[in-house]
DOVEXDREN-229946 format. One line per 10 residues: their letters; for each residue x, y, z negated of C-alpha. Coordinates in Angstrom, 3 decimals. Example, Ala and Ser with C-alpha at 12.3 -4.5 7.8 and 13.67 -1.06 7.14 Angstrom:
// DOVEXDREN-229946
as	12.300:-4.500:-7.800; 13.670:-1.060:-7.140
END
This chain:
// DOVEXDREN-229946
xxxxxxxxxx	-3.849:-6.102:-13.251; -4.059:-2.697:-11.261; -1.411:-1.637:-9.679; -1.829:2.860:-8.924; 0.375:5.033:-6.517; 2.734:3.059:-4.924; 4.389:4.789:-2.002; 7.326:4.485:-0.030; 9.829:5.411:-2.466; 12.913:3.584:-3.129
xxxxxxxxxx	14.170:2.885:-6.314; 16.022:6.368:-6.665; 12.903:8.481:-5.561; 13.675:8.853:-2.402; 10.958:9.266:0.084; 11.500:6.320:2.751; 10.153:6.501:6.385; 9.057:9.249:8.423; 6.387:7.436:10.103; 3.117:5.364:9.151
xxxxxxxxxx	4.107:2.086:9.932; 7.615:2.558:8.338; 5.824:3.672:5.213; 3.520:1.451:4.775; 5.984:-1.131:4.951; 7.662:0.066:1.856; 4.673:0.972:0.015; 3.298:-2.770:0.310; 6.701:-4.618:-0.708; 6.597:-2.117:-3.497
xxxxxxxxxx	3.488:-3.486:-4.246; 5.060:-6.723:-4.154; 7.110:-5.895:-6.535; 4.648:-4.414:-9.082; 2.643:-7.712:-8.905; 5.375:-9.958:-9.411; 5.583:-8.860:-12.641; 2.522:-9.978:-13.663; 2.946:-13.215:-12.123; 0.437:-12.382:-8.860
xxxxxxxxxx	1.472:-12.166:-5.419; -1.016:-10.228:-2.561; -3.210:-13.165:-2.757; -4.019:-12.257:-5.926; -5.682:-8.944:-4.761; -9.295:-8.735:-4.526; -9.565:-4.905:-3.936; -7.134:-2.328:-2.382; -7.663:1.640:-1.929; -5.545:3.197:0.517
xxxxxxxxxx	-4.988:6.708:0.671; -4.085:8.101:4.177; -3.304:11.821:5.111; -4.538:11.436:8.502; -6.964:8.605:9.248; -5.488:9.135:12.602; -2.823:6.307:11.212; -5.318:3.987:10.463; -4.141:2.139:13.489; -0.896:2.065:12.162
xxxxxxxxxx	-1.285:1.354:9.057; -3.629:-1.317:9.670; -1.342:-3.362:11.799; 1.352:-3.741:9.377; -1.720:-4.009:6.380; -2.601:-7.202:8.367; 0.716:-8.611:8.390; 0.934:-8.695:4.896; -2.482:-9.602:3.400; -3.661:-13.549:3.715
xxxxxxxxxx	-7.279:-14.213:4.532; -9.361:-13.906:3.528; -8.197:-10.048:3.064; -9.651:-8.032:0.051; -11.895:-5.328:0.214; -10.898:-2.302:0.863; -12.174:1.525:0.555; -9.804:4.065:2.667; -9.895:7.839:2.016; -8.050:11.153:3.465
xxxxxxxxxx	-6.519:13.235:1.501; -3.553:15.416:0.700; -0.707:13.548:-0.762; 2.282:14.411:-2.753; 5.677:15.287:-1.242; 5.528:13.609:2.208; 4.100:10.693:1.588; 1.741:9.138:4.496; 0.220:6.059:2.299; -0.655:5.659:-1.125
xxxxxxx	-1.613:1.909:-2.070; -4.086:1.111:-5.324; -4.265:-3.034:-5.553; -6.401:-4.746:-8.091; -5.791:-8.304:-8.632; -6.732:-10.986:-11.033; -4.256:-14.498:-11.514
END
């Protein structure tokens, strides 16, 4: 299963969070949601790209990233780049049940 372009958007399309950590929050429960549906949970992952428009958040990000994910963690690639409306964190998870 691949899960593309999940950001912090609520169910309406509203644009949740103003900061990174806030953000990334919702982005990864909305993964959560996508792989539910499937039957997989975030163990299931074995690769995640993250799309950041600062890599100065990595810190951020990463904290609540590591909250989330069990060990062993999948790999992941992380890029910067410009994102649509304003969205800090786009999250791409592969995973395989």
């Amino acid at each position: 299963m691949v899960i593309s372009g999940q950001a912090a958007l609520d169910r309406q399309g509203n644009v949740l969070g103003a900061g990174i950590e806030e953000q990334t929050r919702v982005t990864i429960e909305n993964c959560i949601s996508q792989l539910k549906t499937a039957g997989c949970t975030l163990a299931d992952v074995f690769k995640v790209n993250v799309y950041l428009t600062d890599l100065g958040d990595w810190p951020g990000f990463n904290e609540i990233y590591e909250q989330y994910f069990p060990e062993p963690r999948p790999v992941r690639t992380t890029v910067q780049t410009a994102l649509l409306s304003t969205f800090l964190v786009e999250i791409e998870c592969w995973a395989v049940k």
